[in-house]
Backbone bond lengths (Angstrom), bond angles and torsions (degrees), N, CA, C in turn:
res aa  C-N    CA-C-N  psi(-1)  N-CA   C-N-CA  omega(-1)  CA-C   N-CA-C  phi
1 X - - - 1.426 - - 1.506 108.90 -
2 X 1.042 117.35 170.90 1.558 127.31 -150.76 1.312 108.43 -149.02
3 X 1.865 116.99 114.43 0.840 124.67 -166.28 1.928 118.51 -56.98
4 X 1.069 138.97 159.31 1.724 106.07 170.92 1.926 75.08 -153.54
5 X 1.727 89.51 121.10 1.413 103.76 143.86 1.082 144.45 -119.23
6 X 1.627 127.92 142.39 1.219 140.06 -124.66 1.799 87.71 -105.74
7 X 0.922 118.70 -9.28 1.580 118.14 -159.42 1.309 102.81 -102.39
8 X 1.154 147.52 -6.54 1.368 138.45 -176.40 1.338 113.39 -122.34
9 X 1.551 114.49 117.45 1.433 132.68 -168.06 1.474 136.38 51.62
10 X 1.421 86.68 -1.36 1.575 89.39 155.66 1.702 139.93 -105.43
11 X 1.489 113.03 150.67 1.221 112.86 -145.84 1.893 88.44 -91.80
12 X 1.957 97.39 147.43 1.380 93.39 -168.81 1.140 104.06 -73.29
13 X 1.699 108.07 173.42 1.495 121.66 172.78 1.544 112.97 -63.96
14 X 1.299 88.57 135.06 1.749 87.40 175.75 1.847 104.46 -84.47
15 X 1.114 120.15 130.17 1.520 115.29 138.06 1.004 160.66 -122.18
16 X 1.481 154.85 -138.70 1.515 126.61 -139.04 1.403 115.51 -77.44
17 X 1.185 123.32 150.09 1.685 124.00 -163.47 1.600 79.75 -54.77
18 X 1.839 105.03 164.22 1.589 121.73 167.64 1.705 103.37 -80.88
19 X 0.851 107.38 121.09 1.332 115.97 159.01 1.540 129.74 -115.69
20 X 0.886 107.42 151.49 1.788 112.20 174.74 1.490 130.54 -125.42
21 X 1.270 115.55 127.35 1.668 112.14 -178.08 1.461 114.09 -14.52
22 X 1.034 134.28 -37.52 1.528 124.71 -166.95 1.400 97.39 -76.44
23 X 1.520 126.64 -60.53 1.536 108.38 178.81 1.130 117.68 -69.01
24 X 1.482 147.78 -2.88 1.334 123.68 171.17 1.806 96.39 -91.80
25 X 0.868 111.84 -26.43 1.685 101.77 172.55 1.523 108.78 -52.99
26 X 1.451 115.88 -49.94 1.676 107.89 -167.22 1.246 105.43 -70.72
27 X 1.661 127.45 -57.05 1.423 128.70 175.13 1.772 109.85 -33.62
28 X 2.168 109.91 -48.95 1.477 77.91 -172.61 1.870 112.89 -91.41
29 X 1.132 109.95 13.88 1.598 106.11 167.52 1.301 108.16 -78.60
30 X 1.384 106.93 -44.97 1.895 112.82 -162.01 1.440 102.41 -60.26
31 X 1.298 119.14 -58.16 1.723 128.48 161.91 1.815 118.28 -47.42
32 X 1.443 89.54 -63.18 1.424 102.68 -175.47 1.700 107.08 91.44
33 X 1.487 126.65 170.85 1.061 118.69 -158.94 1.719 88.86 -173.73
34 X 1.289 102.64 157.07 1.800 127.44 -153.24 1.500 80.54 -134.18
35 X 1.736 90.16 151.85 1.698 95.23 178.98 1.557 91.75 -163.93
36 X 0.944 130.33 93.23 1.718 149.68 -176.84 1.590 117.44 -99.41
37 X 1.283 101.32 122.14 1.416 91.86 172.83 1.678 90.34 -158.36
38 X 2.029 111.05 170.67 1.070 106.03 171.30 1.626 107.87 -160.85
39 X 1.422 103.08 132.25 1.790 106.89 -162.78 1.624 92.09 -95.26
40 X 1.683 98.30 147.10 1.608 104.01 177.72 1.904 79.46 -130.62
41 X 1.740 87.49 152.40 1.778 103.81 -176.32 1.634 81.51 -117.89
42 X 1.264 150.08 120.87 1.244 157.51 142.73 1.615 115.86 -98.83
43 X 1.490 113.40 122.33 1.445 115.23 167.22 1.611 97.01 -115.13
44 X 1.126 101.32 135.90 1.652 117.58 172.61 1.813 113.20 23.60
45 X 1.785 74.35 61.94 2.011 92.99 176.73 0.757 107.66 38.72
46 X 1.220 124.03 51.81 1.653 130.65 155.28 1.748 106.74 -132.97
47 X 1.056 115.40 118.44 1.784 117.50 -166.10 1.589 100.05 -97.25
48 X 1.313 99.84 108.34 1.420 129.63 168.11 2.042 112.80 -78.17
49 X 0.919 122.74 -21.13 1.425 131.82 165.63 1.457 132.69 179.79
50 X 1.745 95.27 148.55 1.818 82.91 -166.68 1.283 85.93 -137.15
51 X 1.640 116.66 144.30 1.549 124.59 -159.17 1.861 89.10 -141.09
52 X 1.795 93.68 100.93 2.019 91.94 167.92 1.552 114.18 -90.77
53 X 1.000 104.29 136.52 1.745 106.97 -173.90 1.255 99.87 -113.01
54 X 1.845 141.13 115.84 0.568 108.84 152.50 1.543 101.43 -111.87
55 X 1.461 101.60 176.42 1.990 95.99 172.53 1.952 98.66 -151.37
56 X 1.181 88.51 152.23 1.882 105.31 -162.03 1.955 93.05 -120.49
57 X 0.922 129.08 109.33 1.643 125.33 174.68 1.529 86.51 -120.47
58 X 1.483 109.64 133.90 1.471 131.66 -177.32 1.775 91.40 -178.84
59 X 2.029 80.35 173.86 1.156 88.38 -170.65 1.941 95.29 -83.53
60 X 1.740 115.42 -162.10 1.482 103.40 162.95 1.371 125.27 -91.42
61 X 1.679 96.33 1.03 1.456 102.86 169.69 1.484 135.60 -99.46
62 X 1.510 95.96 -9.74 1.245 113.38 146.11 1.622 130.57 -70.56
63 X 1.273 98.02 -56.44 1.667 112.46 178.88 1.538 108.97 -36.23
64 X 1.905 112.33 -45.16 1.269 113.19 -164.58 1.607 108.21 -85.09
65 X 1.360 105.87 -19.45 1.695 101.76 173.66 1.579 96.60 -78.64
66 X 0.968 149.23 10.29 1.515 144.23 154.69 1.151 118.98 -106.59
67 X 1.221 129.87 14.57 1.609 134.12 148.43 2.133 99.31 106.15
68 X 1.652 101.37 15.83 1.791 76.80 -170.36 1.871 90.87 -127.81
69 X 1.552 95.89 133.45 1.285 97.23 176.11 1.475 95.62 -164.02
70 X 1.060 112.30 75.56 1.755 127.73 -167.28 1.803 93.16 -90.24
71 X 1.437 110.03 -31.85 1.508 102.82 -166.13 1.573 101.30 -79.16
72 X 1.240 113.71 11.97 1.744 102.91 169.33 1.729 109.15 -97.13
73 X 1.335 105.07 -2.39 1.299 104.91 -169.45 1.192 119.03 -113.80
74 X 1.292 112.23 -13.04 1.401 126.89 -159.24 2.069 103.48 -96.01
75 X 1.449 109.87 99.51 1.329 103.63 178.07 1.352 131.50 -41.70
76 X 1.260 127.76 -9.86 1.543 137.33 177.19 1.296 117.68 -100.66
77 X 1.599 102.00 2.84 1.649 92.71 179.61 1.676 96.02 -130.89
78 X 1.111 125.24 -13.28 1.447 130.78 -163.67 1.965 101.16 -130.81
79 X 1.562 98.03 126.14 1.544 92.14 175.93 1.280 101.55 -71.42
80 X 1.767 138.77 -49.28 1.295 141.47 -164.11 1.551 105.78 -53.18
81 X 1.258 113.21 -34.62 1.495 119.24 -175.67 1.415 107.18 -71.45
82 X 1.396 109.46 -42.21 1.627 115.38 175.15 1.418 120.33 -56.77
83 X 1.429 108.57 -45.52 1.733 119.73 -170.33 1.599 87.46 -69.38
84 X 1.267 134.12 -57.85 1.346 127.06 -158.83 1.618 107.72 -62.42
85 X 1.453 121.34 -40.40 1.217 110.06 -157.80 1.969 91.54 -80.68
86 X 1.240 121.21 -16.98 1.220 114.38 170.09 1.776 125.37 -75.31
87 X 1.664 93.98 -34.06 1.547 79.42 144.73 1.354 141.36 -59.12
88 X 1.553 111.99 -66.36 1.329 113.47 163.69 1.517 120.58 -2.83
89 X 1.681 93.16 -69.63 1.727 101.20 -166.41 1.401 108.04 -63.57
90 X 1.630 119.21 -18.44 1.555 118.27 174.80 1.274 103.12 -65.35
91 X 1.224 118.15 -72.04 2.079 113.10 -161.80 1.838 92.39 -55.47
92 X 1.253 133.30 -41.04 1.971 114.73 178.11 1.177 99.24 -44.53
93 X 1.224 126.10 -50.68 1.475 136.49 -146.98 1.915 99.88 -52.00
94 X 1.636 78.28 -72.74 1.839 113.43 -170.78 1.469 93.05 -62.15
95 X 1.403 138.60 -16.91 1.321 118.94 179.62 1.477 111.18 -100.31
96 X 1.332 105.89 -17.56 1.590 104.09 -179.18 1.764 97.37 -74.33
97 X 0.760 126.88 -62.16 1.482 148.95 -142.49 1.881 90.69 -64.71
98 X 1.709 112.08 -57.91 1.483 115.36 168.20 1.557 115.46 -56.30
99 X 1.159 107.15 -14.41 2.064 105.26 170.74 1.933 99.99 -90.91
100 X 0.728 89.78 -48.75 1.840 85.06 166.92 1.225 133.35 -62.95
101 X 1.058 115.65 -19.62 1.460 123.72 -176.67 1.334 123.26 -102.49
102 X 1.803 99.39 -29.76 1.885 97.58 172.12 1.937 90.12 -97.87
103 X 1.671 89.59 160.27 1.324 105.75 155.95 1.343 157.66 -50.45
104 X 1.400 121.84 99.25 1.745 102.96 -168.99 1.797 128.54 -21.84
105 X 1.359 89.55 -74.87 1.374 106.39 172.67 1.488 115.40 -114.61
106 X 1.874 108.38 113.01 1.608 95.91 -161.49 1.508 112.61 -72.38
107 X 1.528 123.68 12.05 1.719 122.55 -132.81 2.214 71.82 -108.09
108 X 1.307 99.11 -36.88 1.757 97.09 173.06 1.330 124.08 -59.58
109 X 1.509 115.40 -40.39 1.418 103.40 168.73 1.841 85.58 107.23
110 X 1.421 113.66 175.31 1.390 117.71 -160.04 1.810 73.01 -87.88
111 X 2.025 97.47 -173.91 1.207 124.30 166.97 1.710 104.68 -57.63
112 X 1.092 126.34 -60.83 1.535 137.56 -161.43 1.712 109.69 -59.86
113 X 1.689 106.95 -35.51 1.601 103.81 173.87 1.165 98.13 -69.73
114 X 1.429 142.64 -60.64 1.272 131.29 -149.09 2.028 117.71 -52.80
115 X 1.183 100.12 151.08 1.090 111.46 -164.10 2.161 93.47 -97.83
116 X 1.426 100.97 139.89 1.167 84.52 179.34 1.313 121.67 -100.15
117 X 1.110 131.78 173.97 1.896 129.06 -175.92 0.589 130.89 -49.63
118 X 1.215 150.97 113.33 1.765 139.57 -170.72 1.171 91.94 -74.32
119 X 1.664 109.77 158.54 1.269 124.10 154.91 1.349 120.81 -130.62
């Protein structure tokens, strides 16, 4: 066998570029990144609970080029979402209330004209 040393004229190994929290933060927002996992509680092969985790970290301009933008909709996280769903509930409101108030059939006359059944 044959001695081999590493120390004479050769140039050291380079390793991994320096990086710093700020660029791996932008790379993994700009990309974005998935992180899945899922715990099972089993007593005597019988599964008592199963917990799926998934989690999505991106930016929101990423998130929305992948189809998820729930926080525009969601009244507790968005005022626009709030004002709308309070509209909404206004015109149900104002439309239920205008079916109650006019007459089924106007040719009957309200409850109070009608005459009631003899017996």
């Amino acid at each position: 066998m044959s001695d081999v040393d590493f120390r004479s004229g050769s140039a050291p190994v380079p390793g991994p570029p320096n990086t710093n929290l700020a660029d791996i933060l932008e790379r993994v927002l700009d990309k974005g990144i998935v992180i899945a996992g899922d715990i099972k509680i089993d007593l005597l092969d019988i599964e008592l609970l199963t917990i799926r985790l998934r989690l999505f970290v991106a930016s929101v301009d990423t998130a929305k080029k992948a189809g998820i933008d729930w926080w525009e909709t969601d009244p507790a996280l968005s005022s626009r979402a709030a004002h709308s769903a309070l509209q909404d509930e206004n015109h149900r409101l104002r439309d239920r209330l205008a079916s109650l108030e006019s007459p089924e059939d106007p040719e009957e006359g309200t409850e109070e004209t009608k005459e009631a059944p003899r017996t």
